[in-house]
C-alpha positions in Angstrom: 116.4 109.5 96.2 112.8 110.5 96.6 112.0 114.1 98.2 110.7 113.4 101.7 107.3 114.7 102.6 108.6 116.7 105.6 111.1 119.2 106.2 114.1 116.7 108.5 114.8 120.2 110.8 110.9 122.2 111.0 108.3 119.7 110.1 107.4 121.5 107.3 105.3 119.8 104.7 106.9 120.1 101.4 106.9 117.2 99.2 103.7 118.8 97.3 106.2 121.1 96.0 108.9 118.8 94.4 106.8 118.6 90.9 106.7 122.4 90.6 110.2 123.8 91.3 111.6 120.8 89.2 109.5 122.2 86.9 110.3 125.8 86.7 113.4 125.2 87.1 114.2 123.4 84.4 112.1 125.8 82.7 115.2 128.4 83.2 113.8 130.4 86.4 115.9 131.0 89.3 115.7 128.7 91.9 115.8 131.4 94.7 112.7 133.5 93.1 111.3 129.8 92.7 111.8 128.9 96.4 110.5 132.3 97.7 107.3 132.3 95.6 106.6 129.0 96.9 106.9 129.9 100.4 109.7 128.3 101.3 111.6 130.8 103.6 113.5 128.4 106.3 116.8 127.9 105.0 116.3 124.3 106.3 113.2 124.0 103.9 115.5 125.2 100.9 118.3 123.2 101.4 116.3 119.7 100.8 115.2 121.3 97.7 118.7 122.7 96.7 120.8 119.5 97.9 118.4 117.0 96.6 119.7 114.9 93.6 117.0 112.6 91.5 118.4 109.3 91.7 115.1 107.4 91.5 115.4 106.5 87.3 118.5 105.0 88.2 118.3 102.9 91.1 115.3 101.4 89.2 117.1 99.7 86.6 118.7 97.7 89.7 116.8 94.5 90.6 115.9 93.9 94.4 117.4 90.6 95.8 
């Protein structure tokens, strides 16, 4: 729901990094130029950015029992 602040596989910190490929992206760039001028070069790194879907707006309208 929310990126994670680490890389699951490396380690790698890379929830600083959400807010600007969301950005960009959205923006119309490519998401692979995107990644690679982030520094994001481990495909284990990418794939949390490519595979990650923005559910937070939604599960928010849910109450907590």
């Amino acid at each position: 729901m929310m990126i994670p602040v680490r890389c699951f596989s490396c380690g790698k910190p890379i929830g600083h990094l959400w807010e600007e490929y969301k950005k960009r992206v959205e923006s119309g760039e490519d998401p692979k130029k995107v990644l690679d001028e982030l520094g994001l070069k481990r495909y284990c790194c990418r794939q949390v950015f490519l595979g990650h879907v923005d559910l937070i707006d939604t599960v928010a309208k849910y109450k907590k029992f």
